[in-house]
C-alpha positions in Angstrom: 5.5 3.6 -0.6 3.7 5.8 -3.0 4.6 3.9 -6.1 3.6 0.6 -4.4 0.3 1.8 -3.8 -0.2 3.4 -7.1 0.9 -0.2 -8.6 -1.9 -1.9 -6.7 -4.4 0.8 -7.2 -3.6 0.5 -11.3 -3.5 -3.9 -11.2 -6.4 -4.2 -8.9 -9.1 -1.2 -9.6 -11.9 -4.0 -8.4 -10.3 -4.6 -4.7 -9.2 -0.9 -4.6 -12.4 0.1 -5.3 -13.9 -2.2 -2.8 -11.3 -1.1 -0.3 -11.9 2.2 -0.6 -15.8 1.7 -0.3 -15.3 -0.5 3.2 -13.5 2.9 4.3 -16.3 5.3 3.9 -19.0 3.4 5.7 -16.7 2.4 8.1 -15.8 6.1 9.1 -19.5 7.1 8.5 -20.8 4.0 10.8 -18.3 5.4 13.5 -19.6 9.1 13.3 -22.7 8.1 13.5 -22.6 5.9 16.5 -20.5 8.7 18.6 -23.5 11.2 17.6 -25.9 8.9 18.6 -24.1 8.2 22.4 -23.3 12.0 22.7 -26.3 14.0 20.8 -29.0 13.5 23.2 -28.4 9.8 23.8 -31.6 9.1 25.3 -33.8 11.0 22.8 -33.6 8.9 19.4 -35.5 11.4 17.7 -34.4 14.7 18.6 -30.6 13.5 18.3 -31.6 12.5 14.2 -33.1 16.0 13.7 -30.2 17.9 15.4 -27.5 16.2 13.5 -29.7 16.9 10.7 -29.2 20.8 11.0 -26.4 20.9 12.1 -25.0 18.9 8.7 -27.4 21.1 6.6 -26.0 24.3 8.6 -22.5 23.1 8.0 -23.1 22.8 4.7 -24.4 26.1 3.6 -21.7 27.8 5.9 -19.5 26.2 3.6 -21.4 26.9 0.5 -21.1 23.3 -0.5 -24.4 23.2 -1.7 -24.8 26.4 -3.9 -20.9 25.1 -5.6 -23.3 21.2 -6.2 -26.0 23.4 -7.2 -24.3 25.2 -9.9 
């Protein structure tokens, strides 16, 4: 299964690339329509700016940023 996938990935970087790409913003488009309905659905605003910190607190928790940084 592995090899056949590696063969495709290797013959066709172009469509794997494009593949891969359709991936990512699907899975970001779907968290970010289950935050919208359950982060203070009917508050546009405050849902943005709460899924805003929360990311950023993530983010330092995890000192992804400070490992970017350096």
């Amino acid at each position: 299964m592995f090899q056949k996938i590696n063969q495709f990935k290797r013959k066709h970087k172009i469509l794997f690339a494009i593949l891969i790409g359709f991936s990512v913003v699907s899975f970001w488009r779907g968290a970010w329509g289950i935050l919208d309905v359950f982060v203070f659905p009917n508050n546009y605003t405050l849902s943005c700016i709460t899924s805003l910190i929360l990311g950023i607190s993530l983010l330092a928790i995890t000192n992804y940023i400070i490992e970017e940084l350096m």
